[in-house]
N, C-alpha and C positions, 0 to 999 in steps of 0.2 A: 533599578527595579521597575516593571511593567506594572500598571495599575491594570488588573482585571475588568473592574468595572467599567474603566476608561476603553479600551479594548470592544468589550461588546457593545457597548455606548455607541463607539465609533461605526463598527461593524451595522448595526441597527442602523444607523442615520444611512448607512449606501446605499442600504436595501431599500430604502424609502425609494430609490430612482430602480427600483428593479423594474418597472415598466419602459424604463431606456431600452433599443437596442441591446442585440446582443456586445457588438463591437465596443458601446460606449462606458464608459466608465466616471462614477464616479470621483472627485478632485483626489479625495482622500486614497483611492486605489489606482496606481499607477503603474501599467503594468509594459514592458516592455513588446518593440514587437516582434507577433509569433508567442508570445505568453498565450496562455489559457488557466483563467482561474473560475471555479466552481464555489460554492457555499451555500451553507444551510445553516441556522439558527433554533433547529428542531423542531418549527412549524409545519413540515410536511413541505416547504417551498426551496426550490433550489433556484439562486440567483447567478447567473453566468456571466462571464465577463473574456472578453478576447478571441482568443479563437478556441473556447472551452470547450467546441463541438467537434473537435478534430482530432480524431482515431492515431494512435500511434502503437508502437510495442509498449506494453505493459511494465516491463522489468518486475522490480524487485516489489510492485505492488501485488504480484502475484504469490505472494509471500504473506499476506492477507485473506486471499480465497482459502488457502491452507488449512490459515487458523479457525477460518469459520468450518473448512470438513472437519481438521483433523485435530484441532486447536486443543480441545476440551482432554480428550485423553493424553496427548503429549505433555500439557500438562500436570495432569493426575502420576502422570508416570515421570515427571520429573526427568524428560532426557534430557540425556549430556551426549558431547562428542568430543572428538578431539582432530581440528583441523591443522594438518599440516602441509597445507595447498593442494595437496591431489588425494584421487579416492577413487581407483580404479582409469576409466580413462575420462573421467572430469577434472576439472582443475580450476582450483579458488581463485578473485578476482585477486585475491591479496596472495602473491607468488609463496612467498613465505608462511600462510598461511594464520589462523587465529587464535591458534593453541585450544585451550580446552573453555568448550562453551555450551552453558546451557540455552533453554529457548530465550528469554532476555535479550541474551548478549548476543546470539546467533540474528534474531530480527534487530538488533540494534549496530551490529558490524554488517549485518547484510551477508550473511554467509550461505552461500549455496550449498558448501557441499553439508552443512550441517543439516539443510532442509531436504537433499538428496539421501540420504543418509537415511531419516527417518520416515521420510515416504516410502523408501525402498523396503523395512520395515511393515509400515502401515500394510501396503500393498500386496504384501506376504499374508499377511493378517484376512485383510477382506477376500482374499482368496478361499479360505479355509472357512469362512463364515460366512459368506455370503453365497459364495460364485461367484465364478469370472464375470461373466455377463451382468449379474445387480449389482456385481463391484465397478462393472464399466459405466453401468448406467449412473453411480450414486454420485462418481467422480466428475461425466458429463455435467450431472444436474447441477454442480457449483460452478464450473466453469463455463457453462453453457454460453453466459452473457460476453464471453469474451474469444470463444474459439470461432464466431461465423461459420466458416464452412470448410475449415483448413482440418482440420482431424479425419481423415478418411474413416468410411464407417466399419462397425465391425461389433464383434461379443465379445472378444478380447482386452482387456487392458491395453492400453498405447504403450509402446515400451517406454520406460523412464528414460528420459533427453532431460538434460538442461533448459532445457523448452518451458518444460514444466512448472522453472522458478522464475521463468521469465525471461530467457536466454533466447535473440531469437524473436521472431515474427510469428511466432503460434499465436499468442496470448496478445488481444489488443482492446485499448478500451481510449476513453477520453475524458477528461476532469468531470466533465457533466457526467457520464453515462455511467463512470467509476462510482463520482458521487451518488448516485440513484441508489445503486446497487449497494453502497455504504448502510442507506436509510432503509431496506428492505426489512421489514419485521426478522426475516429468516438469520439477514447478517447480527442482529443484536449484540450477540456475544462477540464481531472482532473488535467493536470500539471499547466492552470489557478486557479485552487480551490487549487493545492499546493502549490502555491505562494504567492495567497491570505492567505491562513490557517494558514499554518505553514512556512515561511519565516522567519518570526518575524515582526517588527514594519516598518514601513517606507519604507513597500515596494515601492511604487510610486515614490518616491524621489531618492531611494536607483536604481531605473529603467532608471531616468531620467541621473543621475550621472555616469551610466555605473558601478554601485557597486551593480549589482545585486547578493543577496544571494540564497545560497544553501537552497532547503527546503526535508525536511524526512519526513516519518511515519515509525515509529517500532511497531515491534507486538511480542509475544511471543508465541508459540502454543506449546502442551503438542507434545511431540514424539511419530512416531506410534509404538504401542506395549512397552511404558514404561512412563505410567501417570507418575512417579514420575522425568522425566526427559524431560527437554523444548529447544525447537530450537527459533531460533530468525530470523526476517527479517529486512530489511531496505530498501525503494525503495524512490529516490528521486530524483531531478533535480536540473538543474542551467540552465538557458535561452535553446538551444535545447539541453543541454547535458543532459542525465539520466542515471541511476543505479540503479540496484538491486542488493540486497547481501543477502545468505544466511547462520544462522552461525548451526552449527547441534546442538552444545551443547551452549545454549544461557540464557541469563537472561533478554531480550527485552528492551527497552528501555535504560538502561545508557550503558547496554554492548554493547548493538547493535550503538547507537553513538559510543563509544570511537572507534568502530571497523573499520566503515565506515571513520570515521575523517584519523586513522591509514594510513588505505589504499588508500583515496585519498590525503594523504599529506596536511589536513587540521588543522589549527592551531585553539586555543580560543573555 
């Protein structure tokens, strides 16, 4: 078992060399190279380490910007879906697909066509409430920090692509600039949805006790200019601390855990 306090103890002492180089690192933070690791301790300062400046496909953290549009009501409405690797002409990372999942287990399997599914939904929705057009704008305004100049302009909604969830070179961002955009007053609520989501069990108690846990999202995204080779992400928190890590040569989820555990000194 990981001692918590030991943990941010540790964390606190690196940040003491945050006026290092971006490049250098701390003894305690060992980061391979081509790593990028970001961090914050809830003071409004983010400390960088590696190449944490360096722009990549977003993947499955795109799955995050979601929860801050769309998070709140998917919620309340308690969806469910049922993946069984394809959904018209998309098709799950997991061939065979995840069977029946609600939001949890959909951001904790990583499942596209589950978040496919209910933006196609949502987007129905803003249509009829809004207009196209303040529906395109309201969709912009969350993802603005990460589409640059690739979205061509328009009043229309962008058609729903795999893009969307992070499929794809639409969506790019970088541990630091990811991290930023974590700490924005407006994001608040997705480090509430990552506490609820993926924490694990008991979060409430585990809150009340002062044994709050650590929660992640991993993603795995192809490399630019070499399909047959994947980077990996991890962006997570513990009460206001957060982190983003990025790994270049990655296998997303068990490698991107072992990786982040590694480097924050966390045990089990």
């Amino acid at each position: 078992m990981w001692n918590p306090r030991m943990v941010l103890a540790s964390l606190s002492a690196a940040f003491l060399m945050a006026a290092q180089p971006v490049d250098t690192l701390p003894k305690a933070l060992v980061l391979r190279p081509g790593e990028g690791l970001a961090i914050t301790m809830g003071d409004g300062e983010v400390h960088a380490y590696g190449d944490a400046r360096r722009e990549a496909p977003m993947g499955s953290l795109a799955k995050l910007a979601w929860m801050r549009l769309e998070g709140t009501d998917w919620s309340a409405e308690s969806v469910r879906f049922v993946c069984t690797g394809t959904l018209g002409p998309f098709t799950c990372g997991n061939p065979k697909g995840h069977g029946r999942v609600d939001l949890g287990r959909a951001l904790r399997a990583d499942c596209n066509l589950a978040f496919l599914s209910w933006i196609a939904g949502s987007q129905s929705g803003w249509k009829d409430f809004y207009g196209e057009a303040a529906a395109r704008a309201r969709m912009e305004e969350v993802f603005s920090s990460f589409l640059g100049h690739r979205l061509p302009p328009g009043d229309t909604l962008p058609p729903l692509t795999a893009a969307w969830v992070g499929v794809g070179d639409l969506l790019r961002t970088s541990p630091e600039a990811f991290l930023r955009w974590l700490m924005e007053p407006e994001q608040a609520q997705v480090a509430t949805f990552g506490k609820r989501y993926l924490a694990g069990g008991w979060v409430e108690v585990k809150d009340l006790l002062g044994k709050e846990d650590w929660w992640f999202i991993t993603g795995t995204v192809p490399v630019v200019g070499e399909p047959a080779a994947t980077s990996a992400w991890v962006a997570g928190g513990r009460g206001l601390a957060m982190v983003v890590l990025f790994i270049p040569r990655g296998t997303g989820m068990l490698e991107g855990m072992a990786r982040i555990r590694v480097i924050l000194g966390l045990k089990g």
